[in-house]
C-alpha positions in Angstrom: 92.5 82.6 75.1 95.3 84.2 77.3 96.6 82.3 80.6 97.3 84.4 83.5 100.9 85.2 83.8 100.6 85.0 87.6 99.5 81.1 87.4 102.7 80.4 85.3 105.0 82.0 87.6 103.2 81.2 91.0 105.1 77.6 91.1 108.5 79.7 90.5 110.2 80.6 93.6 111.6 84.0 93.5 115.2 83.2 93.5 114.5 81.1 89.7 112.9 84.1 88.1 117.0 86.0 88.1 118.6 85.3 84.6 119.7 82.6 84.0 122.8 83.2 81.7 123.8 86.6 79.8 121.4 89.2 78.3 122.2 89.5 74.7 120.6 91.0 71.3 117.8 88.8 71.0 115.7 90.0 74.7 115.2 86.7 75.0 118.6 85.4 75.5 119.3 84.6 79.2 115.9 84.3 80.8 114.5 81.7 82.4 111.9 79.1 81.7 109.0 81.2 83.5 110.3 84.8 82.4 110.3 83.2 78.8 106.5 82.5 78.9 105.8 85.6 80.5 107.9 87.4 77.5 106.0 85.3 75.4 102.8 86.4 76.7 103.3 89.8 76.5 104.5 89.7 73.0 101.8 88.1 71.8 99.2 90.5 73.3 101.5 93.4 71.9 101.3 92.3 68.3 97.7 91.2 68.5 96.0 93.9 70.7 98.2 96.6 70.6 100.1 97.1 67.3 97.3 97.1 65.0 95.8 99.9 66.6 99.0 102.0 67.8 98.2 104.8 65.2 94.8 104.6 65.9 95.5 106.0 69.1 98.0 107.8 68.3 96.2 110.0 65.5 92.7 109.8 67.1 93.8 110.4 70.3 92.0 107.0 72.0 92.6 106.3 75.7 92.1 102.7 75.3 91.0 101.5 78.5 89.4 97.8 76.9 92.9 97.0 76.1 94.5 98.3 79.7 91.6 96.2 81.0 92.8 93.0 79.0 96.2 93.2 79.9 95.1 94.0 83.5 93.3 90.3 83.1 96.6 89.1 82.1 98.3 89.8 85.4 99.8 93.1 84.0 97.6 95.6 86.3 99.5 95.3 89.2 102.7 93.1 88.1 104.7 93.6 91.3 101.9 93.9 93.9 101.4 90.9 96.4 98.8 88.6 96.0 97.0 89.1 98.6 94.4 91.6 96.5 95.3 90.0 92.9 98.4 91.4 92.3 100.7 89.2 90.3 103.4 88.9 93.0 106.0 89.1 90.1 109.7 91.0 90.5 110.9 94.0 88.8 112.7 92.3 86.2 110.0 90.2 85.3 108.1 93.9 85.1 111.0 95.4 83.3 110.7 92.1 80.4 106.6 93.0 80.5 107.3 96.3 79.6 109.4 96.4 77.0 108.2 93.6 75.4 104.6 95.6 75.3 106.0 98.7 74.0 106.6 97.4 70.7 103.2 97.1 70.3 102.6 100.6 71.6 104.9 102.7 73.5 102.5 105.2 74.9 100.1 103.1 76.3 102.6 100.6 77.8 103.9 103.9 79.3 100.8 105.2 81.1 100.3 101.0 81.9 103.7 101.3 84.1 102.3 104.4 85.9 99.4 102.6 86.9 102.0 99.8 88.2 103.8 102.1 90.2 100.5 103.6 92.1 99.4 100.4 92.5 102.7 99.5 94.1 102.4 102.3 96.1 99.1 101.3 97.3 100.0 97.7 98.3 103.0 99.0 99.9 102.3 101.8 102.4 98.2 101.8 102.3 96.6 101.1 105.1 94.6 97.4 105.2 91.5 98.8 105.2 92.6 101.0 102.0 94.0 98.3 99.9 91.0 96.5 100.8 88.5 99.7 99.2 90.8 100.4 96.2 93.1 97.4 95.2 91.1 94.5 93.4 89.6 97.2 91.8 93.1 98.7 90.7 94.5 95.4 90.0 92.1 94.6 87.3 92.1 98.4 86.1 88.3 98.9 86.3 89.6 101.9 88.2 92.7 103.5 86.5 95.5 105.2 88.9 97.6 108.4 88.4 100.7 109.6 89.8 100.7 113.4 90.9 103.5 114.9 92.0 104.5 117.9 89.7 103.2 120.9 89.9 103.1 124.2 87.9 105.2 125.5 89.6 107.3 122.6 91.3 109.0 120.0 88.4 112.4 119.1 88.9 112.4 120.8 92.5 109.8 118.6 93.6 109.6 119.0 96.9 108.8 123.0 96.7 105.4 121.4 96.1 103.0 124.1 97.6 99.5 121.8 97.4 98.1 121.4 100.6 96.2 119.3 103.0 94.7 120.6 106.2 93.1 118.7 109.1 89.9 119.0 109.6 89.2 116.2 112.5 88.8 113.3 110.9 89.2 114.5 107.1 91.6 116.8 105.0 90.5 119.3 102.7 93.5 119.7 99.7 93.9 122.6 98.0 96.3 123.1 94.9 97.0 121.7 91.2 99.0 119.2 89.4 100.4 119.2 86.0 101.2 117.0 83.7 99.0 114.2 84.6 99.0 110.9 82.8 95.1 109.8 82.9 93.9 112.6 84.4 90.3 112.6 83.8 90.4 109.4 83.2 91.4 107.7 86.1 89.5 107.1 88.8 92.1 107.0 91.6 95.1 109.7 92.1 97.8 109.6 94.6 98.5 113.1 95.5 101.9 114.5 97.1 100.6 117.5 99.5 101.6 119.9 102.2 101.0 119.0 105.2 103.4 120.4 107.6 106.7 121.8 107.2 108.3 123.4 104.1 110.9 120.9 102.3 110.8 116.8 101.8 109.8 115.9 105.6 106.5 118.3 105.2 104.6 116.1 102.3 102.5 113.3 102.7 100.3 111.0 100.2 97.5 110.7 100.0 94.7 108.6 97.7 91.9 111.1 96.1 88.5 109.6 94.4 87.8 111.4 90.7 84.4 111.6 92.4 85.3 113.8 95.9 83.9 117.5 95.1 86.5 119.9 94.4 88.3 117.9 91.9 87.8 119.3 88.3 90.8 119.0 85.2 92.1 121.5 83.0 91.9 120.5 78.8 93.4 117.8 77.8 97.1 119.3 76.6 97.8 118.6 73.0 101.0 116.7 73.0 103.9 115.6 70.8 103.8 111.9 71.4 102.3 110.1 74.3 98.7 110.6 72.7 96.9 107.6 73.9 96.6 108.5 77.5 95.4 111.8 78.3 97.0 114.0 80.4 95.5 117.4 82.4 96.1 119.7 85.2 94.3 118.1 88.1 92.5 121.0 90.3 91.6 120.6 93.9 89.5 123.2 95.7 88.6 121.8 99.3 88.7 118.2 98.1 88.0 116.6 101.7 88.8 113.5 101.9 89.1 111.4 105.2 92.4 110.8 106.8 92.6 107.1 106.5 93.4 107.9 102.8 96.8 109.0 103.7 99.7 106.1 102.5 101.7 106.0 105.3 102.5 108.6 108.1 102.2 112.0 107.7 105.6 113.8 106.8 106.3 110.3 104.7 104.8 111.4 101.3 108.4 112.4 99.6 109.8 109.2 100.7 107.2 107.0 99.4 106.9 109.1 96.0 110.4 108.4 95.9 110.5 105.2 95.9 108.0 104.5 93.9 109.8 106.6 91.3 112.8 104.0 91.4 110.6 101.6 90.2 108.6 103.8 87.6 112.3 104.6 86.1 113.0 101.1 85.4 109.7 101.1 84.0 109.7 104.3 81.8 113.6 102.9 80.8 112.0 99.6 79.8 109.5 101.1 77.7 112.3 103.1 75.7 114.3 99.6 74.9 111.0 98.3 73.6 110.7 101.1 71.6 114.4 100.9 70.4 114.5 97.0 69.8 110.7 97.7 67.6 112.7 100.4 65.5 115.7 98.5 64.8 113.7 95.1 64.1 112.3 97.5 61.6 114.8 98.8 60.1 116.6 95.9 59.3 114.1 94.7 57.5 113.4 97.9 55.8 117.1 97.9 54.6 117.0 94.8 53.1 114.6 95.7 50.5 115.0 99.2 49.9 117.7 99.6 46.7 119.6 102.5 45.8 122.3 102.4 43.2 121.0 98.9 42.5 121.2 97.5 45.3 119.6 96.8 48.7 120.8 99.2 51.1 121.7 96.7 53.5 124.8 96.2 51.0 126.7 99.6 51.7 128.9 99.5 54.9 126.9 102.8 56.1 124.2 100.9 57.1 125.7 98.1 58.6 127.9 100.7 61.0 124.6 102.2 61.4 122.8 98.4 62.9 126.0 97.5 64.4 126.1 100.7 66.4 122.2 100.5 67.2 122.0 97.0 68.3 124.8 97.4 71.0 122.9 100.7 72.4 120.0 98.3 72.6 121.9 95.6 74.2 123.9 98.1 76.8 120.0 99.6 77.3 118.8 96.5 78.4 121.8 95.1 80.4 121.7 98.6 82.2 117.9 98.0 82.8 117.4 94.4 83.9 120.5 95.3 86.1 118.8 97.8 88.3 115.4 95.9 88.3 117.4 93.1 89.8 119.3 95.6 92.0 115.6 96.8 93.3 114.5 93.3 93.7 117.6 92.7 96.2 117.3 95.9 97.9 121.2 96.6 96.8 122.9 99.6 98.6 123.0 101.3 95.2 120.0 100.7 93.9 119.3 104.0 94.0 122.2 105.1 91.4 121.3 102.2 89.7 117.7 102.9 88.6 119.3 106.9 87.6 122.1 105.1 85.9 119.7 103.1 83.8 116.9 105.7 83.1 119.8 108.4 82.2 121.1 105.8 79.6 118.5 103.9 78.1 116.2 106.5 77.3 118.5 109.3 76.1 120.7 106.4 73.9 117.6 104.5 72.9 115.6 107.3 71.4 119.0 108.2 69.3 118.7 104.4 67.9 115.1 105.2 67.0 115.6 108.6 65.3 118.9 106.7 63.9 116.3 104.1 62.3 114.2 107.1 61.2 117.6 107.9 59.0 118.3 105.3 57.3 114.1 104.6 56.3 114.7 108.4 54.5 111.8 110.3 53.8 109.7 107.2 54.6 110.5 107.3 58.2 109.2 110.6 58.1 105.7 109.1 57.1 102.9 108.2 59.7 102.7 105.1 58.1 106.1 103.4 59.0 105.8 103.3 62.9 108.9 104.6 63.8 108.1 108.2 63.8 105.6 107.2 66.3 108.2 105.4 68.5 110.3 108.6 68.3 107.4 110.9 69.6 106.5 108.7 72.4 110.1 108.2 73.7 111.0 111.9 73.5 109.4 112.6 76.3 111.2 109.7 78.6 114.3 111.7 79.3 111.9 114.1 80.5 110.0 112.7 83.0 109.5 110.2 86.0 112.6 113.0 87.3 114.6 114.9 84.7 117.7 113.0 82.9 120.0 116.1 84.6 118.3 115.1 87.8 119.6 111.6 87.1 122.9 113.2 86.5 122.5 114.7 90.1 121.4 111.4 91.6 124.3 109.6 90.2 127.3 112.5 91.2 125.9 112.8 94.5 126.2 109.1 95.1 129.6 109.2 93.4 130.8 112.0 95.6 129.7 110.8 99.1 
């Protein structure tokens, strides 16, 4: 039986939970006492709940929400959320040491489990009382999944082009417009949605919380993807979805700030996922080296493939240095935290999916297999430098900060 991480780390005042020395190859160097049980924690639930059934999912398509739900009864529904409604009350870098700890037992569904973070997050931060009351504990122990919408057919990278919008009808908006690319969509019950309403450009949008169940809400198919295949994603339609105000986060006009920022967050997140993913691959490729012989003996022996691990483990390590840096950053509210999450997301998830494809190499045509897992780590990380904001957009981020 699982102890909630939350009742571990309660005692532990925020400042303990930094690291306590230096991050190293082993991701366990350099925490703390209570980030080492936590770690712990969510290993265990990775190679017990998660592992066994990664290609399950992955080949069958699964969405499943049993295992969100157990983790969600581990304290990993709403990590960062206060307590107030059954968050976890946990920092970023204890998040970012969930995460990629979780995706070695499946990268996908760790991915869409970070998502649900972030709207919770989202929700605890800038909904009204009355709001978090209605959604939250429900949230927190995922019995009502949460999706992130923001892109739109027509608006990705240029986000705030987005031309979905909400109109005021007294006490109520109806929302007209579609989103793309949704992680859950259909499946979740709750979706925070980035609309018009007022001006063109960022100071125009505002979000706002959406039942599945309000009318005008349908989905498109579920798209048929490369990786990421145990959470489903759809266009999400609304046709006169009404909605009363008091589901707005925030002011009006402050919907681009607040998907924003939870986006710093959700970059960390996504970046976390990818050194899970990468630390899985080369874990198993070091083992697979050691017992596959060619020319008589283990591969292992020929300087290639030692090159080849030295090279991997230290993207790994600068991965995860990069990361747990800019959770911290976020925890501290550092000037350049900003930079710091785009510095981090740009790295870890364009060098960390080269480590996995590297690992694919040196299993040969065995890598190529659905039954080694690596291929599956590949799929599922491809699309990381894609999205939660484009790896050229974190290019932009980080030369615009540069240049000021």
């Amino acid at each position: 039986m699982y102890v909630l991480v939350r009742t571990a780390l309660r005692r532990a005042p925020f400042a303990t939970r930094l690291l306590s020395t230096v991050t190293s190859v082993d991701p366990a160097a350099g925490l703390t006492d209570e980030q080492l049980a936590t770690q712990e924690l969510a290993t265990r639930f990775a190679q017990n709940e998660m592992l066994p059934n990664m290609a399950q999912w992955d080949q069958q398509e699964e969405f499943p929400l049993s295992t969100l739900r157990a983790a969600a009864q581990l304290g990993f529904g709403a990590i960062y959320c206060r307590e107030d409604y059954g968050g976890s009350g946990l920092s970023r870098l204890d998040a970012s040491i969930i995460f990629e700890a979780l995706a070695q037992g499946c990268t996908s569904t760790t991915a869409y489990l970070s998502i649900h973070n972030m709207c919770a997050w989202m929700l605890d931060t800038y909904g009204s009382e009355d709001l978090k009351a209605q959604y939250l504990p429900q949230v927190v122990t995922m019995e009502k999944c949460a999706s992130y919408c923001l892109t739109e057919p027509g608006s990705g990278s240029d986000a705030a082009s987005l031309s979905t919008t909400a109109v005021r009808a007294g006490d109520h908006y109806r929302i007209t417009g579609s989103k793309a690319f949704i992680s859950g969509a259909g499946e979740s019950e709750v979706y925070l949605v980035m609309c018009r309403t007022g001006q063109p450009g960022p100071k125009g949008i505002s979000c706002i919380l959406i039942p599945r169940s309000t009318p005008g809400v349908t989905f498109g198919a579920k798209e048929k993807k490369v990786g990421w295949n145990s959470q489903p994603t759809r266009i999400v339609h609304l046709e006169n979805a009404e909605v009363p105000v008091s589901n707005r986060l925030g002011e009006e006009g402050e919907g681009f700030s607040i998907a924003m920022s939870g986006l710093n967050g959700g970059r960390i997140n996504i970046a976390s996922c990818s050194v899970g993913a990468a630390q899985a691959s080369l874990d198993a490729v070091i083992e697979y080296i050691k017992t596959r012989k060619q020319f008589g003996s283990p591969i292992a022996s020929f300087q290639h493939s030692q090159f080849e691990i030295a090279e991997m483990a230290a993207e790994v390590l600068a991965s995860r240095m990069l990361v747990r840096n800019a959770a911290k950053a976020l925890d501290s509210q550092h000037p350049s935290t900003v930079m710091l999450c785009a510095a981090a997301k740009l790295y870890a998830t364009r060098n960390c999916l080269q480590v996995i494809d590297r690992a694919l190499q040196l299993h040969g045509g065995y890598g190529y297999l659905k039954d080694y897992p690596v291929q599956q780590y590949l799929r599922d990380c491809r699309v990381h430098t894609i999205l939660e904001g484009t790896n050229e957009i974190m290019r932009v981020i980080m030369a615009r900060h540069l240049l000021a």
